[in-house]
VOVO-337132 format. One line per 2 residues: number of its first residue (from 0); for each residue x, y, z of C-alpha. Coordinates in pm, 1 decimal. Layout:
// residues N
NUM = X:Y:Z; ... .
***
This chain:
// residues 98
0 = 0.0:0.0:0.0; 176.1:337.0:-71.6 .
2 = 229.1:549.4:173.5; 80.6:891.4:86.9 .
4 = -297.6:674.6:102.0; -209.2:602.9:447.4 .
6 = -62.4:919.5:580.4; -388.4:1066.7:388.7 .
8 = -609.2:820.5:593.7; -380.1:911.1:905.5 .
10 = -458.6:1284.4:883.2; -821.7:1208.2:850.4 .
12 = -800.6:1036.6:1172.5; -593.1:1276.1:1346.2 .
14 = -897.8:1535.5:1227.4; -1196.8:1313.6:1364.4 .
16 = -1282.8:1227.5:981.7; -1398.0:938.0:803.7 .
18 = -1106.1:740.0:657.2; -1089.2:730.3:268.7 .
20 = -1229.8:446.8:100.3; -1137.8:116.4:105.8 .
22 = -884.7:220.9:407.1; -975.3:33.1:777.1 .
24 = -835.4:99.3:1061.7; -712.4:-253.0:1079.7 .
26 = -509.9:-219.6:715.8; -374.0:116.8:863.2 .
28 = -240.8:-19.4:1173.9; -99.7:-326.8:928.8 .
30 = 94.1:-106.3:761.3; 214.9:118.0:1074.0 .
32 = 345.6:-198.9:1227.9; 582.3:-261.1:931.3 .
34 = 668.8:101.8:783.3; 893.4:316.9:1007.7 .
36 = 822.8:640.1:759.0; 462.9:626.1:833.6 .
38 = 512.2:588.9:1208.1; 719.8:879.6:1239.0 .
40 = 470.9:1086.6:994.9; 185.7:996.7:1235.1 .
42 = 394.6:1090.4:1541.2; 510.0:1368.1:1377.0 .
44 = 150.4:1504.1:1296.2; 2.0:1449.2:1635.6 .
46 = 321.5:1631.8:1792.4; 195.5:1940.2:1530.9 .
48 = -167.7:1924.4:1614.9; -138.4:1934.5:2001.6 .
50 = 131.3:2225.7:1971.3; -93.9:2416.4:1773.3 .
52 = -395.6:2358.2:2030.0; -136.2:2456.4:2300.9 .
54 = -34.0:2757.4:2117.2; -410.8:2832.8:2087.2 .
56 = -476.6:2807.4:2439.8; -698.5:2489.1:2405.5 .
58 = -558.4:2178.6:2476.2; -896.1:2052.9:2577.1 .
60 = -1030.8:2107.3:2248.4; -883.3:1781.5:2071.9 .
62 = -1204.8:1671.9:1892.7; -1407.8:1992.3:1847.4 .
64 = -1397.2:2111.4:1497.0; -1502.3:2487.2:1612.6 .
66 = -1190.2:2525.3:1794.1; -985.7:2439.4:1523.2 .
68 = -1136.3:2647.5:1293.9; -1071.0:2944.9:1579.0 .
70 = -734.5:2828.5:1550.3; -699.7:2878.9:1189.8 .
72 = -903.8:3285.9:1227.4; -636.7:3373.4:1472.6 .
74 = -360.4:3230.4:1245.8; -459.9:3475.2:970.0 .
76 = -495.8:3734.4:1187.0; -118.2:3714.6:1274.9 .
78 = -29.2:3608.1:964.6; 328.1:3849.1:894.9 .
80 = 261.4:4077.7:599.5; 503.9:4253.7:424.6 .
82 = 521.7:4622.8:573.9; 656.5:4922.4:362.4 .
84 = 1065.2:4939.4:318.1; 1218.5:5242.6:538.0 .
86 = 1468.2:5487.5:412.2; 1826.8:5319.2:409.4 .
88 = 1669.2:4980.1:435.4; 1738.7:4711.5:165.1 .
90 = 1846.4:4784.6:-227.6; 1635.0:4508.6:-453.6 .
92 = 1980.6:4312.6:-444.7; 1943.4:4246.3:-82.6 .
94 = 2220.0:4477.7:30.4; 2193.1:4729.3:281.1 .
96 = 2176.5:5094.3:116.6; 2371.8:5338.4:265.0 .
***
């Protein structure tokens, strides 16, 4: 079975969805048992999602779709846009005028 279908089913998990078809949880555990790759992905990904709910002050929230989707509002909020360029800053080669 190749890998991205089960790191695909994996994130579905992770996100309280259904698994793709055709994909059991039995077949995906199969395949964790014998793939190292796709046992680091998965431990990787649930290491990223309960950061993020930290970081969002809601470690509680694991299964509730509305706080992930607060998550992702207050994400874009601080997203870092580009601000205007101040005299002496940067030449379009990257150097520092001056």
């Amino acid at each position: 079975m190749l890998c991205t279908r089960i790191r695909t089913a994996l994130s579905a998990r992770l996100d309280g969805e259904e698994l793709p078809p055709g994909l059991t949880a039995r077949r995906i555990e199969t395949h964790l048992a014998d793939c190292r790759d796709c046992r680091r992905w998965e431990a990787q990904s649930r290491a990223l999602t309960a950061g993020l709910r930290r970081a969002a002050g809601h470690p509680e929230d694991d299964d509730d779709p509305a706080a992930a989707d607060a998550l992702l509002a207050r994400l874009r909020e601080v997203a870092v846009r580009p601000g205007p360029v101040s005299p002496g800053g940067a030449d379009s080669g990257g150097n520092r005028a001056g």
